[in-house]
N, C-alpha and C positions, 0 to 999 in steps of 0.2 A: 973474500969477495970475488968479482968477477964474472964473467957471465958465462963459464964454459963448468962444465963437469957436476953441476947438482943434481941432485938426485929427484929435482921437481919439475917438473911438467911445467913452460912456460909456452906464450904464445899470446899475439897483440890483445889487448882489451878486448875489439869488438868482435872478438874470435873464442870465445871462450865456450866449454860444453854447460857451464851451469845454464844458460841463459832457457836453453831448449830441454826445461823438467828437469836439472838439475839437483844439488843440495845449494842452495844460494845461502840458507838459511845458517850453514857453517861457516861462509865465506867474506873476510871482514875486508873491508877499505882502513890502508893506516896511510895517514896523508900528512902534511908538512912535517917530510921528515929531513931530517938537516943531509947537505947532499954529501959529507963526510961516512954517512952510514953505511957501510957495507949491507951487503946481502945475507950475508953468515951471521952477521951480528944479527938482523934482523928476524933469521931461523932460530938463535940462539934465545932469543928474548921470549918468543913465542912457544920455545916444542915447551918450554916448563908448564905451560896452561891446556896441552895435550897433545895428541900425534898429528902433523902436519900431511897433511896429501899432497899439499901445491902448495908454489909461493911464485904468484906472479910479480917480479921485479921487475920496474919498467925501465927503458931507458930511453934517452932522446936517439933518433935515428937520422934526423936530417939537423939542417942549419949548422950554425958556430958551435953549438949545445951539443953535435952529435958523439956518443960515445959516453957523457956522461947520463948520474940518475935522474930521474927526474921529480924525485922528491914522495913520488907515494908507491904504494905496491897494494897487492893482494892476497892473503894469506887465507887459507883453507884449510880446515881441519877434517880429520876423518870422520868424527859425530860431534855433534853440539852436546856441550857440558854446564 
């Protein structure tokens, strides 16, 4: 887990390249995830169903919540299968 040294391309939600012509079409929303779940695990679970580009992991930034996940992320594959 944690949020330093992956090898994926992260950055806030309303910032992302898919939005401007992107591949959206590879790129899934996985949401109520228990907030025990690592980031690694979540790479883990995913490369088995193909090669990942990105994994956007969110975190809370401000309030009592900062520092923790905040329960969904973004995963992106290199082609839709």
């Amino acid at each position: 887990g944690g949020r330093g040294g992956s090898m994926f391309g992260r950055g806030p939600i309303g910032n992302t390249n898919n939005r401007a012509g992107g591949h959206a079409e590879h790129r899934l929303y996985v949401g109520n995830m228990d907030g025990r779940m690592s980031e690694g695990a979540v790479l883990k679970l995913f490369k088995q169903f193909g090669n990942l580009k990105r994994c956007d992991y969110l975190w809370h930034v401000t309030g009592p919540k900062r520092g923790q996940p905040r329960g969904f992320c973004f995963v992106e594959f290199e082609k839709q299968e």
